[in-house]
C-alpha positions as CSV (number, residue, x, y, z in Angstrom):
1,X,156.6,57.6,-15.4
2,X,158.1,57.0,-18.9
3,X,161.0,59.9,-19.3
4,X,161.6,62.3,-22.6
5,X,163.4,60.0,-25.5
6,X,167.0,61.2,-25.6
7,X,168.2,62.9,-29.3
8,X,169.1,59.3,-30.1
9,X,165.8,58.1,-29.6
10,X,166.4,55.8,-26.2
11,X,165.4,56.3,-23.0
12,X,167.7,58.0,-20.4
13,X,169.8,54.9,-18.6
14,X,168.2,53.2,-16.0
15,X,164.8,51.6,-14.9
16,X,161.8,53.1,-16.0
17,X,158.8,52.2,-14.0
18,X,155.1,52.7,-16.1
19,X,151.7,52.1,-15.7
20,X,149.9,50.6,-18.5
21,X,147.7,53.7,-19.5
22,X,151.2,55.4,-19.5
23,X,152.7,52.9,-21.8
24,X,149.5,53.4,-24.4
25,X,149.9,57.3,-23.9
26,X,153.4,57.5,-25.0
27,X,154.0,54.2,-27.2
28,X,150.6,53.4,-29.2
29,X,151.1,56.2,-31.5
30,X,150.0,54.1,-34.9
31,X,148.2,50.9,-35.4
32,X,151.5,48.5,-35.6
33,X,152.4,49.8,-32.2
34,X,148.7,49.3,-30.8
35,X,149.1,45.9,-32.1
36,X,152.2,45.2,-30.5
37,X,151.3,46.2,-26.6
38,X,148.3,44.2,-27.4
39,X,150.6,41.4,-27.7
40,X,152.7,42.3,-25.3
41,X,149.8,42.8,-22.9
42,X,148.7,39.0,-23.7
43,X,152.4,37.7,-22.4
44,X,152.0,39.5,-19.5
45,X,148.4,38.1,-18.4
46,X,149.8,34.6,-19.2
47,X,153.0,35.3,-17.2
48,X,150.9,37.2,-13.9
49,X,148.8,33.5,-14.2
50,X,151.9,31.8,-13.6
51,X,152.6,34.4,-10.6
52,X,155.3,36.6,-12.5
53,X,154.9,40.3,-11.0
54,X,157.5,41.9,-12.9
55,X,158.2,42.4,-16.8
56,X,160.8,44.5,-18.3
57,X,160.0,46.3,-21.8
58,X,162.6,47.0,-24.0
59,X,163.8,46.9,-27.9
60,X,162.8,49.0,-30.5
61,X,159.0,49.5,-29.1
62,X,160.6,51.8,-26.4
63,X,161.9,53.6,-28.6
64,X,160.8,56.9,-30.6
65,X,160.9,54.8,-34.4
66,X,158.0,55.2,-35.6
67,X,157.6,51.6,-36.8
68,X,159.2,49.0,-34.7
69,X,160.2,45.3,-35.5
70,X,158.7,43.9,-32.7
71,X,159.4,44.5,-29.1
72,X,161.3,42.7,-26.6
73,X,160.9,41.7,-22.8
74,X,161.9,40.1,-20.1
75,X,160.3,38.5,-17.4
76,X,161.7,38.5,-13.6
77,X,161.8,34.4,-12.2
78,X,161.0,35.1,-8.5
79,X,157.5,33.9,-7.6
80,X,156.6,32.1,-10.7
81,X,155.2,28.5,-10.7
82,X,156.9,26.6,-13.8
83,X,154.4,24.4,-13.9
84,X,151.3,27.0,-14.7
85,X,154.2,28.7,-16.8
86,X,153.0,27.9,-20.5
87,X,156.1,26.3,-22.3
88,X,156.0,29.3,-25.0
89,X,158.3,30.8,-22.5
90,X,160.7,28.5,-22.8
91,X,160.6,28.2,-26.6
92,X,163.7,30.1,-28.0
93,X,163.9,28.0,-31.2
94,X,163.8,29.2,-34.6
95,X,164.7,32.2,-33.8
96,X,161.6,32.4,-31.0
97,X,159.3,32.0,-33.5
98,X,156.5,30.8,-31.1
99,X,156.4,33.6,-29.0
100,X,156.7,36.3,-32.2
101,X,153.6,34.2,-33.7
102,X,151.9,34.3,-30.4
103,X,152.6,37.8,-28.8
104,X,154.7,39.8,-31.9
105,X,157.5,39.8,-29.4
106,X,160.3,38.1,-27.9
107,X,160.0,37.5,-23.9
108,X,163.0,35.9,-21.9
109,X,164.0,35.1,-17.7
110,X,165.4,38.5,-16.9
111,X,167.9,36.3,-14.7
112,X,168.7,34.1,-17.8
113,X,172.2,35.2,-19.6
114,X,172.5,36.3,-22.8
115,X,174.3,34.3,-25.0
116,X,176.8,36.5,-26.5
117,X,177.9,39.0,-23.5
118,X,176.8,36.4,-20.6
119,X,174.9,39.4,-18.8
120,X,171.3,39.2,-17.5
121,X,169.0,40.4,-19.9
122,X,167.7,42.2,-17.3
123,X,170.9,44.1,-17.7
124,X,172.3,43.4,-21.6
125,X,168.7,45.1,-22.8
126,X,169.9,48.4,-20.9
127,X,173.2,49.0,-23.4
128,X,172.4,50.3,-26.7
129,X,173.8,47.3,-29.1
130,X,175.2,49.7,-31.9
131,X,176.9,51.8,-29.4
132,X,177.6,50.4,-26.1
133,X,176.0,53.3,-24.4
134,X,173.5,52.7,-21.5
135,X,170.2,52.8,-21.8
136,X,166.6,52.8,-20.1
137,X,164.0,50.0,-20.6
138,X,160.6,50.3,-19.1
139,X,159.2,48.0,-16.0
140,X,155.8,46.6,-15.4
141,X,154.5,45.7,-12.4
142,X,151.9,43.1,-13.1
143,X,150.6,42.7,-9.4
144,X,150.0,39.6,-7.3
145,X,148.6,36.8,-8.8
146,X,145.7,34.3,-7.1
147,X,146.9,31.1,-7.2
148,X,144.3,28.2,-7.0
């Protein structure tokens, strides 16, 4: 269940688990945000292919502003094949600019450190960045996958 926004517009600290008709209820409230779970919702059939069963949803998107940049993810390692992976995933240059084209978001390895702070960005995505304040972030369960 997605909680009440805080006054500052985050989500109370901690992980958030949602289902997907409770991400469109409380996040899809104009077209650009529609447009961006669309993408995000691509990412995550690409990444369940390749046997990921958890995303994490953060940035702006999980946010109250009413017209995000784009939204950010992260996708937990265990379970998935590399090879089936598509190498999008793995394509952090220019600024990610594959995976924006692609999806309208930025997706990294929850496991993977951040470069600046060195935390997991499982964990860097739940501290505000302007105030160094925790923060929630949204979880997806995306299921088992059939592998062939």
């Amino acid at each position: 269940m997605i909680p009440a926004w805080l006054t500052n517009g985050d989500l109370p600290p901690g992980v958030h688990f949602a289902t997907w008709r409770e991400i469109g209820e409380c996040l899809t409230f104009n077209p650009r945000r529609q447009r961006f779970l669309a993408g995000f919702r691509r990412a995550c059939q690409e990444l369940r292919k390749a046997g990921c069963r958890l995303v994490y949803l953060d940035g702006s998107f999980v946010t109250r502003k009413e017209h995000p940049g784009d939204f950010d993810a992260c996708w937990d390692v265990q379970n998935v094949d590399i090879d089936k992976l598509d190498p999008v995933f793995w394509d952090f240059s220019r600024g990610r600019a594959a995976q924006k084209l692609r999806f309208l978001g930025e997706l990294f390895p929850a496991q993977l450190p951040e470069g600046a702070t060195g935390r997991a960005f499982v964990e860097f995505f739940q501290v505000n960045k302007l105030t160094g304040e925790p923060k929630g972030i949204l979880a997806i369960r995306l299921g088992r996958s059939r592998r062939k």
